[in-house]
N, C-alpha and C positions, 0 to 999 in steps of 0.2 A: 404701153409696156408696164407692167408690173412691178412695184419697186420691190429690191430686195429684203423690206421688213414682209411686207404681205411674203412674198415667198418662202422666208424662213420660217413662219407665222403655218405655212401650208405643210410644209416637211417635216415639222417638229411635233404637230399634232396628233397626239394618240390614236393608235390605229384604233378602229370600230370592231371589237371580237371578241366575242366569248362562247362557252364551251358547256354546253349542259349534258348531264348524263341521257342515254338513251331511251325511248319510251317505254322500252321494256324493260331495264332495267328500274325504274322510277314506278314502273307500277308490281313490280315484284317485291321493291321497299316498301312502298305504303300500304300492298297488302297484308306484306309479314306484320306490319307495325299495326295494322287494323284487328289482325287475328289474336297479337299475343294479349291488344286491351280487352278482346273478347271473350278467349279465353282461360285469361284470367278473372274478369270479371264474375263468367257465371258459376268458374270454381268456388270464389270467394261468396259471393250471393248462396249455393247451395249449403256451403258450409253453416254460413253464419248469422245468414238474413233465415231461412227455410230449410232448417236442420231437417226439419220433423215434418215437414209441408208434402203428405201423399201425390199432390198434384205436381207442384213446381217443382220440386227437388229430382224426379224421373224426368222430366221437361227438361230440365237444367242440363242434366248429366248429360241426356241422351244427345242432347244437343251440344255438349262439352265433349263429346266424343266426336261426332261426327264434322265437327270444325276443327277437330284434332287431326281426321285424317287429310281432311283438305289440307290444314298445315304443314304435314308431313309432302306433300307431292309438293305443292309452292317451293318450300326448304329445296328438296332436290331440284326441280328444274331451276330454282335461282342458282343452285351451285353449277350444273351445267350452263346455263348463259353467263355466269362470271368468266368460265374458264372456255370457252367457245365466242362468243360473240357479244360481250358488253363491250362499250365505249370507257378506256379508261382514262382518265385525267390526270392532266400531272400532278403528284404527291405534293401534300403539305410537307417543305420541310422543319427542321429544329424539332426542338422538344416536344412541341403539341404538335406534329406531325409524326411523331414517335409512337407519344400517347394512343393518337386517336387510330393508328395501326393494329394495336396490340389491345384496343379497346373494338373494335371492329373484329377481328379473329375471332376474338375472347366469346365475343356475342355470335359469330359463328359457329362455332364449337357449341357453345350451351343449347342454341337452336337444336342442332341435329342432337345433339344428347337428349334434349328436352323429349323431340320424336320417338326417340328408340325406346326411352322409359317411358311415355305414353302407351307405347303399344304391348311390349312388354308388362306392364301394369296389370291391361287388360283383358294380354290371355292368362297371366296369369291368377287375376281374381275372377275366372271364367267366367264373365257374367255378358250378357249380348254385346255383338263388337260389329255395329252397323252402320253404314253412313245413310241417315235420314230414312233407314228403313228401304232403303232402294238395292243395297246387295251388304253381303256380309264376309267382313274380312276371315279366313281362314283360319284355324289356329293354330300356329306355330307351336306352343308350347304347354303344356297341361295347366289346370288351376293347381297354384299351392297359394295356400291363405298366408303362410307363415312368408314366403317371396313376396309376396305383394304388398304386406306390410312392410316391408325393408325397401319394395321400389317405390310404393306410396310417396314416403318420404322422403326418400330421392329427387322426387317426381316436383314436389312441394319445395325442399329448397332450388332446386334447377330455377325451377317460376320465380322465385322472389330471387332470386342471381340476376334473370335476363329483366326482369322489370326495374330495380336499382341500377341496373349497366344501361337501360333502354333509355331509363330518367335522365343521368348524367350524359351519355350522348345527346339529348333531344338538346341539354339546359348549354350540352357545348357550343351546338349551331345556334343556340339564341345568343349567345356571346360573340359567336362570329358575328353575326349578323348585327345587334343593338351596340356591341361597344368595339370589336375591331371593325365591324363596321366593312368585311369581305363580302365575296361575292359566295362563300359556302355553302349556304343555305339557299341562294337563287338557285343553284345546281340543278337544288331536287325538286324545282318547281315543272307541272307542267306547261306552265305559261313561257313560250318561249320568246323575251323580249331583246334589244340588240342594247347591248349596258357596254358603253366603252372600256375598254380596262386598265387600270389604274399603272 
């Protein structure tokens, strides 16, 4: 017969469970978050690295366009599997549960603005509007030089909005992770392993 420490020892013991986000929605994030370091990188490479580079600089673009349009379809079907079929978890509360709501939005919004001034952009500096040379987007809207300068720019702080908000979310989940020391950041793993919960 079992004594009653070992028993109470059995019933007090933390249940084994935890709760990770779904596989589609895990790879809808780390695609958006592969896209935005790529295409901002080869923005900033064409500008700054091969202003004047006849080669790389139409390589760069062309290829900054056509990873723009990918971007734009991921954006919307991630917004329909949010609102159709993710797995949602239960909210962080307090303060940094607050934050990181209105820091999540925030980065949702500049996404799809980011898209719409993308394309926008580039009917209206009419210049080829293709993905990888495989079909070509339509044009919604005539070239005016004079609009495209005003969305250029647009276009350019949006980028550096969603890359400062990208940073400070990333450096949040390493805090969750290194100094509170949660399970936040296992979330978005796809290694699915069985972590008791605390």
């Amino acid at each position: 017969m079992p004594s009653k420490t070992r028993y109470a020892s059995s019933v007090t013991q933390p249940s084994v469970e935890f709760e990770y986000y779904d596989t589609s929605t895990l790879i809808f994030h780390w695609l958006t978050a592969i896209l935005v370091l790529v295409l901002f990188g080869t923005a900033m490479v064409w500008n700054y690295v091969t202003p004047h580079d006849h080669f790389w600089r139409p390589v760069l673009e062309a290829t900054h366009v056509s990873l723009g349009i990918w971007f734009a379809v991921v954006i919307l079907l991630r917004l329909i599997w949010r609102f159709t079929g993710m797995r949602h978890l239960p909210a962080e509360v307090g303060i940094s549960g607050t934050l990181s709501r209105i820091m999540y939005w925030l980065l949702y919004i500049l996404l799809v603005a980011q898209s719409v001034l993308g394309f926008v952009l580039r009917w209206r500096q009419g210049e080829d509007f293709t993905f990888f040379g495989w079909f070509t987007m339509p044009a919604i809207l005539g070239p005016d030089r004079d609009m495209a300068h005003t969305f250029e720019e647009l276009h350019n702080w949006v980028a550096w909005a969603i890359i400062i908000l990208s940073a400070g979310h990333a450096a949040a989940a390493l805090v969750h992770h290194y100094v509170l020391e949660d399970l936040t950041l296992r979330r978005m793993s796809f290694r699915r392993t069985v972590i008791p919960r605390r």
